[in-house]
C-alpha positions as CSV (number, residue, x, y, z in Angstrom):
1,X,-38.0,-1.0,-22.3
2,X,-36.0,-2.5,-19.5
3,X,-32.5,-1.7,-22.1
4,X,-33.8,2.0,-22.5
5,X,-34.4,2.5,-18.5
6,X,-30.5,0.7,-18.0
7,X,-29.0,3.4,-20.7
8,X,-30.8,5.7,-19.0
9,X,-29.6,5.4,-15.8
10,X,-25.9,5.2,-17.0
11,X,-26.4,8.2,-18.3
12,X,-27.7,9.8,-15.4
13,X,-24.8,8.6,-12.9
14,X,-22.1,9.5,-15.4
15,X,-23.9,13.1,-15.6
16,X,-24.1,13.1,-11.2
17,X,-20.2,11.8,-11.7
18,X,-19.2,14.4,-13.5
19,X,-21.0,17.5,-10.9
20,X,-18.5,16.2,-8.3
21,X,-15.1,16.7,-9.9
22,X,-13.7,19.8,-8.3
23,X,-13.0,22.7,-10.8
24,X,-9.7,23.5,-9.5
25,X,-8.0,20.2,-10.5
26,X,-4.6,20.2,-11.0
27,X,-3.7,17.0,-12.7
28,X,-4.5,16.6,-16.3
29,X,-7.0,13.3,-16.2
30,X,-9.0,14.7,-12.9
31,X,-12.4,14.4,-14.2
32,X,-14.1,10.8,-13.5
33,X,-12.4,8.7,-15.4
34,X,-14.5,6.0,-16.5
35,X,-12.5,3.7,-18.7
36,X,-16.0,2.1,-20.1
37,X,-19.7,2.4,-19.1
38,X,-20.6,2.1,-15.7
39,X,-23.6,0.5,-14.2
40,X,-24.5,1.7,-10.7
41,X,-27.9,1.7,-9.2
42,X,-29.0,-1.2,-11.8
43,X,-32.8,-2.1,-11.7
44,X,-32.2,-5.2,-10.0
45,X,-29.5,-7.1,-8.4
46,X,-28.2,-9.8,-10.6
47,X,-30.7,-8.0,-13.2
48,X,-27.9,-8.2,-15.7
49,X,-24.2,-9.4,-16.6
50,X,-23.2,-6.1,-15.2
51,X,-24.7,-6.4,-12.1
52,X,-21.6,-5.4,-10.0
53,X,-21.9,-2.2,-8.2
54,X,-19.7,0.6,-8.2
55,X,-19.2,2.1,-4.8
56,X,-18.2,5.5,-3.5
57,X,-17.0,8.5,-5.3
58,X,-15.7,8.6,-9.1
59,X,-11.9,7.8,-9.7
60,X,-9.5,10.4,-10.8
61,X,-6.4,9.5,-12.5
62,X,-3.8,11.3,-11.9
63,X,-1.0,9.3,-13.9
64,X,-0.5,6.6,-16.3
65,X,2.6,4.5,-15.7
66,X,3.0,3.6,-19.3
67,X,6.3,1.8,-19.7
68,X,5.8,-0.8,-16.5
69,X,3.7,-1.1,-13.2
70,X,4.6,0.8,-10.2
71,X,4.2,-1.0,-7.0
72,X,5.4,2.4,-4.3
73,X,3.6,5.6,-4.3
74,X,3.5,9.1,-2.8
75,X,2.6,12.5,-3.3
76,X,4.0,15.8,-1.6
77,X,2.5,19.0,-0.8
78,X,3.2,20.6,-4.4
79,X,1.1,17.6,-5.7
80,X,4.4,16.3,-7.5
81,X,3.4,12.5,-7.6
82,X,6.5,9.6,-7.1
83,X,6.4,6.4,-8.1
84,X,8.9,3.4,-7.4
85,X,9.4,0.5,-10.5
86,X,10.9,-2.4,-8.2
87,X,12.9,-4.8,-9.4
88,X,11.3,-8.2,-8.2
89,X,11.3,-9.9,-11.2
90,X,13.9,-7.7,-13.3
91,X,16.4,-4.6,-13.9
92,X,14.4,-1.8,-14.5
93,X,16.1,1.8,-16.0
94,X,15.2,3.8,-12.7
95,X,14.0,2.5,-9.6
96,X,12.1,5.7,-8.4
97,X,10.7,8.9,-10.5
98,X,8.7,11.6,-10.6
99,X,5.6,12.2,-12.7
100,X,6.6,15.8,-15.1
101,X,3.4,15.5,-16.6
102,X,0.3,12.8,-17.1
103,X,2.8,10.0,-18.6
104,X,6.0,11.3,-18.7
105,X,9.0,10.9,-15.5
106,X,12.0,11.4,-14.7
107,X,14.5,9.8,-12.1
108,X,14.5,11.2,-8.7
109,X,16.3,12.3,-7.0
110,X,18.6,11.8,-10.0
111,X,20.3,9.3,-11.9
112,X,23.6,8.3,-10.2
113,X,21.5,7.1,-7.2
114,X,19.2,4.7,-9.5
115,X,21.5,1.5,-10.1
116,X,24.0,0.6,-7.5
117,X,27.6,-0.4,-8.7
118,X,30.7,-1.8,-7.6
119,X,32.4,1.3,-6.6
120,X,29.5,2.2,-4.5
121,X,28.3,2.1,-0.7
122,X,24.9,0.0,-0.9
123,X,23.4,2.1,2.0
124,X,23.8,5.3,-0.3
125,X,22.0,4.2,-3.6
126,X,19.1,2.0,-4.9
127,X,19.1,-1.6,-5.3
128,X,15.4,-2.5,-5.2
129,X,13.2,0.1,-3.9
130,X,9.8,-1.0,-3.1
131,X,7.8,2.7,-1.5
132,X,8.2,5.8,-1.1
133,X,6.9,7.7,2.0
134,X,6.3,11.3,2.7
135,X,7.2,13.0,6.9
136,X,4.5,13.2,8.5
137,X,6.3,15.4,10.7
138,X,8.3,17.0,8.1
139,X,6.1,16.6,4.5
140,X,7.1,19.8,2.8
141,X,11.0,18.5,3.2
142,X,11.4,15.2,3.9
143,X,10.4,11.7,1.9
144,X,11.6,8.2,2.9
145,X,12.5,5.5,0.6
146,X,12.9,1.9,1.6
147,X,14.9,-0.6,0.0
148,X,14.4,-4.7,-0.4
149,X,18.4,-4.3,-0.9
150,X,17.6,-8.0,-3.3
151,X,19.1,-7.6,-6.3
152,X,17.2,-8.8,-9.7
153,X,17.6,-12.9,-9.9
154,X,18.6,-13.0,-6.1
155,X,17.2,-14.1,-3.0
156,X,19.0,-12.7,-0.6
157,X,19.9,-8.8,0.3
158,X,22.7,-7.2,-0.4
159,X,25.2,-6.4,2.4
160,X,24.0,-2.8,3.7
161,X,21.7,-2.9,0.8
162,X,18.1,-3.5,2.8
163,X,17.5,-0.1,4.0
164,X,15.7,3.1,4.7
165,X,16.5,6.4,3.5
166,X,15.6,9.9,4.0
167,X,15.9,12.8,1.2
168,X,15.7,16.6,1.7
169,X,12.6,17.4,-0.7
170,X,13.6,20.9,-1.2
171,X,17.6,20.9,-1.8
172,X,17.7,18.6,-5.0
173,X,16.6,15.6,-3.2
174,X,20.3,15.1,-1.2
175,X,20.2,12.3,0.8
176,X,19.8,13.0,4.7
177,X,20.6,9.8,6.0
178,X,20.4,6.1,5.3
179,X,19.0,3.1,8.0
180,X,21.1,0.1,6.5
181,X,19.3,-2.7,8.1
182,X,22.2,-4.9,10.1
183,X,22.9,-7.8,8.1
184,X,22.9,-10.2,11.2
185,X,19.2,-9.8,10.1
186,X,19.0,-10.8,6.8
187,X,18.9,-14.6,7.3
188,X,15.3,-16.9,5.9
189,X,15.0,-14.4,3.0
190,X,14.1,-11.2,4.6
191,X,12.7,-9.0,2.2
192,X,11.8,-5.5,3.2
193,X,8.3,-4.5,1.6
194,X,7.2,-1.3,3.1
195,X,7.9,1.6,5.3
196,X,5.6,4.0,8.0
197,X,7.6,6.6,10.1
198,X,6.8,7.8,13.4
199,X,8.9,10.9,14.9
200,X,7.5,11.1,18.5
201,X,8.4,7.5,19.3
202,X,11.6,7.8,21.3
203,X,14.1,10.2,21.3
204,X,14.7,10.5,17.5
205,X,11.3,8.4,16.2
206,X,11.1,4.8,14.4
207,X,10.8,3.1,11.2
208,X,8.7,0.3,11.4
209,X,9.0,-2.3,8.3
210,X,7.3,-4.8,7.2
211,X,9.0,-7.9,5.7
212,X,6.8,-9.9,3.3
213,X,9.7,-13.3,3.1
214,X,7.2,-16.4,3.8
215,X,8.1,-16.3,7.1
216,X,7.3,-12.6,7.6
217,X,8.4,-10.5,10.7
218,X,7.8,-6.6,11.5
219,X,11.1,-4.9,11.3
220,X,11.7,-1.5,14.0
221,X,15.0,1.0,13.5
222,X,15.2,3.1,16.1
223,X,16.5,6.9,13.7
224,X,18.3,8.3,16.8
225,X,20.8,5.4,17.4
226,X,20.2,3.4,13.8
227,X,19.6,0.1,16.0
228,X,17.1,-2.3,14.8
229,X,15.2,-5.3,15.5
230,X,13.1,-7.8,14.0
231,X,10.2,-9.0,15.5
232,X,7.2,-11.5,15.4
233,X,9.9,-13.7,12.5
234,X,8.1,-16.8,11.9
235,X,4.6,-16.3,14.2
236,X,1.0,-17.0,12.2
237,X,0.6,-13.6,12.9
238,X,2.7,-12.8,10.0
239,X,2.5,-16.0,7.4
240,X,0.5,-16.3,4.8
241,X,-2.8,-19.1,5.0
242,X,-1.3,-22.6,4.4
243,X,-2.6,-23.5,1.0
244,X,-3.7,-20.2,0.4
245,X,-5.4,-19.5,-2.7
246,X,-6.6,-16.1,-3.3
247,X,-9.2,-14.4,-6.6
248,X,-8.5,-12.1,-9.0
249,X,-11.6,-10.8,-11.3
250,X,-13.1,-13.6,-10.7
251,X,-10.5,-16.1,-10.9
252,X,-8.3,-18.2,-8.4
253,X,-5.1,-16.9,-8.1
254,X,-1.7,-19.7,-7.8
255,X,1.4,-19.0,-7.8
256,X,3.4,-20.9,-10.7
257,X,7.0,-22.3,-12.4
258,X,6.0,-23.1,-15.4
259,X,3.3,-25.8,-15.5
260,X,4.2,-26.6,-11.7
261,X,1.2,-25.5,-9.3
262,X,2.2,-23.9,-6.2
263,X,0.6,-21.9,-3.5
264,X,1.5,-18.3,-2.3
265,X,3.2,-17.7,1.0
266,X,3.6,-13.9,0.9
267,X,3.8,-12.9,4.3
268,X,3.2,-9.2,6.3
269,X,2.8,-6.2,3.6
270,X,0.9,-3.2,4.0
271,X,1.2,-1.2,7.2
272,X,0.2,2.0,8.7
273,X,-0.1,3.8,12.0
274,X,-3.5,4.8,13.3
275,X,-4.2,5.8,16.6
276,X,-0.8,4.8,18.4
277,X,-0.9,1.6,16.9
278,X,1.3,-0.2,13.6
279,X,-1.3,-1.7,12.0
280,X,-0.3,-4.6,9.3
281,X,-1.6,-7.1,6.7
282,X,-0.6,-10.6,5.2
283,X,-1.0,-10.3,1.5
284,X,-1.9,-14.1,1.3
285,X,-4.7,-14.1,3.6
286,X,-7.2,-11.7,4.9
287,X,-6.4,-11.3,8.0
288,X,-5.0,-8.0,9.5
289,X,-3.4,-7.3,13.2
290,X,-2.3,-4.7,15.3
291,X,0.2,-3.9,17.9
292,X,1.3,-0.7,20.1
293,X,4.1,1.3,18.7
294,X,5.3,1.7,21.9
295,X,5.7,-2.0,22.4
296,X,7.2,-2.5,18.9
297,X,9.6,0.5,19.7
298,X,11.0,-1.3,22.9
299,X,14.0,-3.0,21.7
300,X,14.7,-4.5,25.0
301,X,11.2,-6.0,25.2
302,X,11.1,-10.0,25.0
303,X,9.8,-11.9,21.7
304,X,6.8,-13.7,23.6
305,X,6.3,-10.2,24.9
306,X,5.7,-8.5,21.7
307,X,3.6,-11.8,20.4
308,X,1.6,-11.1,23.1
309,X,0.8,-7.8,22.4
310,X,-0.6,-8.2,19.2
311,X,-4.3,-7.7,18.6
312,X,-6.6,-9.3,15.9
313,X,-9.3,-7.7,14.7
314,X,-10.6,-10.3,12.8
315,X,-10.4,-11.3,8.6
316,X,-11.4,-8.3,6.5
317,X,-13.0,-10.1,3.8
318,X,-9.9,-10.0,1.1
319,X,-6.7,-10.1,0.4
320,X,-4.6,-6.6,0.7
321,X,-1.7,-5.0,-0.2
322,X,-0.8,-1.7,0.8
323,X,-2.0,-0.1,4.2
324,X,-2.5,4.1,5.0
325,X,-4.1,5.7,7.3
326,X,-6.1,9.6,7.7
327,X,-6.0,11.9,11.1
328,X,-9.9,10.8,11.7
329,X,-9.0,7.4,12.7
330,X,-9.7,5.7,9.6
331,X,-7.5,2.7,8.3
332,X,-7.6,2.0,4.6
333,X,-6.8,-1.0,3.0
334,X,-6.2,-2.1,-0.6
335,X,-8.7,-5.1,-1.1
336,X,-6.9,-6.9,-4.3
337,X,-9.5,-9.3,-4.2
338,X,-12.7,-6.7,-4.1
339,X,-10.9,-3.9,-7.0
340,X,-11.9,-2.2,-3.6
341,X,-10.7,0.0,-1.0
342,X,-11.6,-0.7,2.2
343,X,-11.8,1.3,5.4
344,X,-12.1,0.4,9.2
345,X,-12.8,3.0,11.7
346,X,-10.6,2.9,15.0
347,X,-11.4,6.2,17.2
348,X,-14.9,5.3,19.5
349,X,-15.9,9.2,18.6
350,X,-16.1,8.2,15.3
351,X,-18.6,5.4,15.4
352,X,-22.1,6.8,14.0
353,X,-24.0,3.2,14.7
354,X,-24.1,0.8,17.4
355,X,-21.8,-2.6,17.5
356,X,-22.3,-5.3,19.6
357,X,-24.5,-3.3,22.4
358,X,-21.9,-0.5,22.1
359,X,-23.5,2.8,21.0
360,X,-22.4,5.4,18.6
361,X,-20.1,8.6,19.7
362,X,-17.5,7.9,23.1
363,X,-13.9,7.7,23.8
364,X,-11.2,5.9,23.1
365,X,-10.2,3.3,20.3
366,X,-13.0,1.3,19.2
367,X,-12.3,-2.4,20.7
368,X,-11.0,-5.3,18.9
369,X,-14.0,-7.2,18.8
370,X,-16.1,-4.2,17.3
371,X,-13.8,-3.0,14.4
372,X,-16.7,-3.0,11.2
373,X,-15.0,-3.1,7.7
374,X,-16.5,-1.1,4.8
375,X,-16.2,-0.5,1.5
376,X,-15.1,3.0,1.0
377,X,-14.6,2.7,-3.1
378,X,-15.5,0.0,-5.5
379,X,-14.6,-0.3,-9.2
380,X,-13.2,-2.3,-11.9
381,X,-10.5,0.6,-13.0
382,X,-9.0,-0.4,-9.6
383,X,-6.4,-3.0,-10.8
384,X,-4.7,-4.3,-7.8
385,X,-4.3,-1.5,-5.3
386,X,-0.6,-1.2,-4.5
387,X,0.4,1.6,-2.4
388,X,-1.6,4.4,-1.3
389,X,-0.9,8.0,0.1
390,X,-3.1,10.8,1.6
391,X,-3.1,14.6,1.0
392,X,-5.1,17.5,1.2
393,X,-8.7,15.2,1.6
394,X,-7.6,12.9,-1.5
395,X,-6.6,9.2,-0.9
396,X,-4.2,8.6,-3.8
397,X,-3.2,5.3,-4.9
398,X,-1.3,3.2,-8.0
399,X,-2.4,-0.2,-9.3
400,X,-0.6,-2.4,-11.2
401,X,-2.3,-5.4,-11.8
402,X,-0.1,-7.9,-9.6
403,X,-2.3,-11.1,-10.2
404,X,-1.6,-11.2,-13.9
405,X,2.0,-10.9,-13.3
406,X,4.2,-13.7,-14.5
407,X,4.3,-15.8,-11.1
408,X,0.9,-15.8,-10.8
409,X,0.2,-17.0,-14.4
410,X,0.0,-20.8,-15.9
411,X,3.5,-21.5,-17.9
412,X,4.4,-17.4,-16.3
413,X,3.3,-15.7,-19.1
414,X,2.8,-12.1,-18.8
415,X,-1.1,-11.3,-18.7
416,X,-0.6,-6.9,-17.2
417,X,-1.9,-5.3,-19.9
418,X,-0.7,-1.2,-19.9
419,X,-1.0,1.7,-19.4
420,X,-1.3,0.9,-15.6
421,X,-3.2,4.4,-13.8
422,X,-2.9,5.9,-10.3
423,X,-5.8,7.3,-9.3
424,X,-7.5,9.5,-6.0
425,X,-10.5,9.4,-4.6
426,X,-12.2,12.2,-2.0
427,X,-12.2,11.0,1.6
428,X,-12.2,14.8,3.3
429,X,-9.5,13.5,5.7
430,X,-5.4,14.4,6.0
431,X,-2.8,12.0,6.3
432,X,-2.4,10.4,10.0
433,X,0.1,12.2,12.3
């Protein structure tokens, strides 16, 4: 009896999935995509094996990466979706494409650009392009690209080859400009993850990086002048946990050389801007922290200065990668650990419950000490979370199953097992501003 009543409510979930796919989707895979039966609402917790709930609304997939995993992502206004293949731990064909249909791409913004050579100036093509990021000034013309500039089998960048780039969406892709990061900057491994832009700071706007070396720092390039500075270099606030041992599907997760055990040390990756703030993760901990643009943007402002500035929320409860942010206040984080998405409200007005004696509805940002994180989608289709992007009330995002990758794997082997999906999810939010 109790077997009939589970069947029965699968049934019944996939059939109240289903009523909430929109009938005007445009991308081929857009109703739920369930990938295997799902077991919401069971009859008891821990009432059987698959006992895990599934949280928020259904998934849609959008695109199946079928040669490799994608670790950058972005969608523009046309709903073309971009993906980056990064070259970490090998060459790959192109280095960023765009989807022409549910599993097919093609190079963008062409192929001369996707493999540096000789004859080339590294600030003008790709070398190891980790995101891509849409204006959010500009996002029916403009996308930004940033680039490691760390060749396959190296550890170090290339000369003028850690970068950001911006490309004119509607002539062809033409590069705008390129941000070559000054190489006096390079030094401990620097290694240039991802990319948020902010146009109002200053008098041309900022690029604020993140660099996820083991000794981590938050990189700043100021887009009038092309000067840049890297801050917070070697601070807790942007290593990973000593001895940090993180879970994947319910197993630990170490990093390995063959049958040598060894712990990762990935340091500051995701970041967004929410609510005048750069907002930042380290990947192997789950802790989070944020600092004021403005004091990030001061170039002139002293390194105890800008440690001091920095704000700590508290841990969030996993490990994350990539960061985004909507115009409501909302941060969202990738929660590896979870196969979750989780969100943190930072806007007072917001608030719809009370926190530590503060009640619902005000002003201002939400303070440190009251910053609630909550599950905002749960599922085991999410795969590692990577990089994520917001448009027109969707929350789109790629996974590529990082943990079974080859460092993280006894002896290396590979354990990713394709196609690897991007997906969306309904959040009835824009993309922050």
């Amino acid at each position: 009896m109790i077997a009939i009543l589970l069947c029965l409510s699968v049934a019944a979930n996939l059939l109240a999935a289903q009523s909430l796919v929109a009938t005007n989707c445009p991308f081929l895979a857009c109703p739920p995509f369930e990938g295997g039966q799902t077991y919401s609402n069971n009859l008891s917790i821990g009432g059987t094996p698959q006992s895990f709930d599934i949280i928020g609304p259904p998934l849609q997939a959008v695109h199946a990466s079928v040669e490799r995993p994608p670790t950058g992502f972005a969608v523009d206004p046309s709903l073309n979706v971009y993906l980056t293949y990064p070259r970490n731990t090998g060459a790959t064909p192109n280095n960023v494409v765009i989807a022409t249909n549910f599993t097919d791409e093609r190079a963008w913004p062409n192929a001369e650009i996707q493999n540096c050579t000789g004859n080339q100036d590294p600030s003008t093509c790709f070398i190891n392009v980790q995101n891509v990021v849409l204006d959010p000034k500009d996002p029916e013309h403009v996308m930004w690209v940033v680039d490691s500039g760390i060749p396959p089998g190296s550890m170090a960048a290339t000369p003028n080859g850690a970068k950001v780039m911006s490309f004119n969406l509607t002539n062809n892709g033409s590069l705008i400009r390129s941000y070559p990061i000054p190489p006096a900057l390079y030094h401990d491994g620097m290694n240039a993850n991802d990319v948020r832009i902010n146009n109002s700071v200053g008098t041309g706007g900022f690029a604020f990086i993140t660099d996820e070396s083991q000794y981590g720092s938050l990189v700043a390039i100021d887009l009038d002048s092309g000067s840049a500075v890297r801050r917070l270099f070697n601070t807790s606030v942007v290593k990973a946990d000593p001895g940090y041992v993180g879970s994947y599907n319910g197993q630990p997760v170490y990093s390995w050389n063959g049958t040598q055990k060894m712990f990762t040390h990935t340091g500051s990756d995701g970041i967004a801007l929410q609510s005048g703030n750069v907002y930042w993760g380290v990947l192997a901990s789950r802790r989070f922290y944020y600092i004021p643009q403005s004091i990030l943007a001061n170039l002139s402002a002293s390194d105890q200065e800008v440690l001091d500035a920095v704000a700590f929320p508290g841990q969030l409860g996993s490990e994350q990668a990539g960061f985004t942010a909507d115009d409501k206040g909302v941060l969202y984080m990738m929660a590896s650990e979870q196969n979750a998405i989780y969100q943190v409200q930072t806007q007072q007005q917001y608030i719809t419950e009370e926190v530590n004696g503060v009640k619902s509805g005000g002003e201002g940002p939400v303070a440190t000490e009251n910053y609630v994180v909550k599950t905002l989608v749960r599922s085991g289709l999410i795969q590692h979370a990577d990089s994520a992007a917001i448009w027109d009330g969707y929350l789109y995002f790629c996974t590529n199953q990082l943990e079974l990758s080859p460092t993280f794997q006894y002896r290396n082997v590979d354990a990713r097992e394709g196609p690897w999906y991007s997906y969306r999810v309904w959040i009835g939010a824009g993309q922050a501003i």
